[in-house]
C-alpha positions, 0 to 999 in steps of 0.5 A, a space after each residue: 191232167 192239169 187244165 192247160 188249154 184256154 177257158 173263158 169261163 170261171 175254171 168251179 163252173 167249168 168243173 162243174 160242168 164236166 162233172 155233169 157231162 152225159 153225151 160228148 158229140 164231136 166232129 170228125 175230120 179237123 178234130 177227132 181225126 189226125 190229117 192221115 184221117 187216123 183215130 189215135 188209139 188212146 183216144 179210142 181207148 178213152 172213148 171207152 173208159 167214158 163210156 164206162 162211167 156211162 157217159 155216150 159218144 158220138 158223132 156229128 159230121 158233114 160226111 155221108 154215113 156209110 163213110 162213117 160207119 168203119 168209125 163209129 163201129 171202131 169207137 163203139 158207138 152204138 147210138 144214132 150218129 148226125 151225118 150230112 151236117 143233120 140231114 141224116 140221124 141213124 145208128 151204124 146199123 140202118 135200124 134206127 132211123 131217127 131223121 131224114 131230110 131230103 130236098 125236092 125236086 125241082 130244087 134239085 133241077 134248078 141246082 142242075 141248071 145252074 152248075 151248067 150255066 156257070 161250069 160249077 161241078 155237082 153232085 148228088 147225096 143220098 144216104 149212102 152214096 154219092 152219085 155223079 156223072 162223068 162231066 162231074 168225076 173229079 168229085 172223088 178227088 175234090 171232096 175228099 170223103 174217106 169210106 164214101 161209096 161213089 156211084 158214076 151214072 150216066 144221068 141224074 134224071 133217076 136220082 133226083 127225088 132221093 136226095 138229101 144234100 147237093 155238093 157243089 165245087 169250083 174254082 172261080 169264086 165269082 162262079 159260086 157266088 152266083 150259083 149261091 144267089 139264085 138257090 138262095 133267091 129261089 127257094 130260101 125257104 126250102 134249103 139252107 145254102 152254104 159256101 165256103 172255102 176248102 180247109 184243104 185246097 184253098 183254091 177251091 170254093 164249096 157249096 152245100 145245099 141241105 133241106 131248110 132247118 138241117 143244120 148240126 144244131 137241128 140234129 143235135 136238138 133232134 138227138 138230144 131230145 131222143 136220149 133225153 140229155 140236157 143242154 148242160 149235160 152235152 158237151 160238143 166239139 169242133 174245129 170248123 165252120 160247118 161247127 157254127 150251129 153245133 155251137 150255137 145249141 147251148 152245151 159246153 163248146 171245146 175247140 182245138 189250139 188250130 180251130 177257126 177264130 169264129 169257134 174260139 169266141 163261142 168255146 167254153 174251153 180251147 185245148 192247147 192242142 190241135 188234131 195232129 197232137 190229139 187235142 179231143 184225146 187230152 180234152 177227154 182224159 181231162 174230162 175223166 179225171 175230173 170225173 174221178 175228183 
C-alpha cells in the first residue's frame, strides 16, 4: 500500500519506525469502530496477520471493560486491555489484574453533593457495571456505552466506596463549570477532573472524575512496562481528546483524516481516512506491508 496519508516526519524514519513496531495500542469508538459501532472485517482480519508477525494488539478506552470484552475477544487479544481511560488494566478474562485505581470516598460524596446542587446527572463506575439512580436513568441513553451492563439502585449509599470513575452530564454548561471548579478545589490532588463536550450530542456538556494520575498515558506506561515494549516499538491510535495523553507518552501517534485538530499537531502520521472509511484498517495494512520490504 502506498503512503497517502500526511506524515510530519521524514517519511526513512517513519519506515524505520514501523519496522520496529511490537504493541499497536488504539482507541475504540471514533477510531477502530465505524458510527454503527461495527469493526470492519478486514481490519479484523489484519489484526490477526499482525499478530502473526508477533506484533500485540489492544486496546485503550474510556468505556467500562465488560463493554469491551465482546471486542477484544473478537480481535483475539489476549493481553491485559486499558479500560476507563486507565483506571482499570486487565485481560477479557478478569484473571489478570494488573491496575486498578478507585477514587475515595468522601470524593466520591462531595461529587453527590454537587450534582444535587446544580441539577447535573451522575453516575457511578465500577469495574463492571455502571450504577445509577432513577432521578439519574437517562445515563443509558446519554452516555452512549455499547455492551455496558447498567445497574438501577435505589441509593448510592452502598456503592460508593468501590468506585473508580464518576461520569457526570448536563446541558448547561455553566452548571458543569461549576461542579468542575469545586471538585478541582477540593481535592485536586486526589482526582484528575475532565470536561468536554459530547462528540455525539453537541449540547451536551460531560465531566469525568478518574483517581489522581489515571490517565491513558499511566496505563499505557503501566502496560508497556508489564510486556516489556519501548517507546519506540509502540504505536497508538486515536481520534479524540480523551487521546491527548495516550499521545503524550512518546510512541508513534497516528490519526485519522476526522480527528480533532489537537492529535494532528502531535500525529507522526495522519491517515487520509477517517473511521466510516476504516482509516486503523488502511494504517495497519500499511504497517504490514512495510514489514514484509
Amino acid at each position: 500500500m502506498s503512503l497517502l496519508g500526511r506524515l510530519p516526519m521524514e517519511l526513512n524514519e517513519f519506515k524505520r519506525r514501523l519496522k520496529k513496531v511490537k504493541l499497536i495500542v488504539s482507541d475504540v469508538d471514533g477510531t477502530l469502530l465505524n458510527k454503527e459501532y461495527e469493526l470492519p472485517a478486514e481490519c479484523r482480519e489484519m489484526v490477526h496477520k499482525l499478530m502473526g508477525k508477533n506484533i500485540l494488539f489492544t486496546l485503550a478506552t474510556q468505556r467500562i471493560h465488560s463493554s469491551i470484552v465482546p471486542l477484544a475477544r473478537e480481535l483475539g487479544i489476549e493481553i491485559p486491555i486499558i479500560t476507563l481511560n486507565g483506571a482499570l488494566i486487565q485481560d477479557v478474562d478478569g484473571k489478570n489484574l494488573l491496575h486498578r485505581s478507585l477514587i475515595q470516598e468522601k470524593k466520591v460524596d462531595k461529587a453527590l453533593q454537587l450534582a444535587e446542587k446544580y441539577y447535573v446527572r451522575i453516575a457511578l463506575c465500577h469495574n463492571d457495571h455502571i450504577v445509577f439512580t432513577e432521578d439519574n436513568s437517562v445515563f443509558q441513553d446519554f452516555l452512549g456505552q455499547i455492551g455496558v451492563d447498567y445497574k438501577l439502585v435505589d441509593s448510592y449509599d452502598k456503592y460508593k466506596n468501590e468506585t473508580n470513575h464518576i461520569f457526570m452530564v448536563g446541558n448547561e454548561r455553566e452548571n458543569i463549570l461549576k461542579v468542575e471548579r469545586k471538585m478541582r478545589f477540593f481535592s485536586h490532588r486526589h482526582i484528575i477532573v475532565s470536561r468536554f463536550r459530547s462528540q455525539s450530542q453537541n449540547n451536551l456538556h460531560k465531566l469525568e472524575i478518574m483517581p489522581a494520575k489515571t490517565t491513558k498515558k499511566t496505563g499505557m506506561a503501566k502496560l508497556a512496562k508489564y510486556l516489556g515494549i519501548k517507546k519506540d516499538e509502540l504505536v497508538v491510535i486515536g481520534d479524540w481528546y480523551n487521546d491527548r495523553e495516550l499521545f503524550d507518552y512518546g510512541g508513534l501517534n497516528v490519526t485519522l483524516k476526522d480527528s480533532v485538530a489537537e492529535l494532528k499537531h502531535k500525529a507522526h502520521y495522519i491517515s487520509p481516512y477517517t473511521n466510516e472509511e476504516d482509516g486503523v484498517c488502511h494504517f495497519l495494512e500499511l504497517l504490514y506491508d512495510n514489514l514484509n520490504k
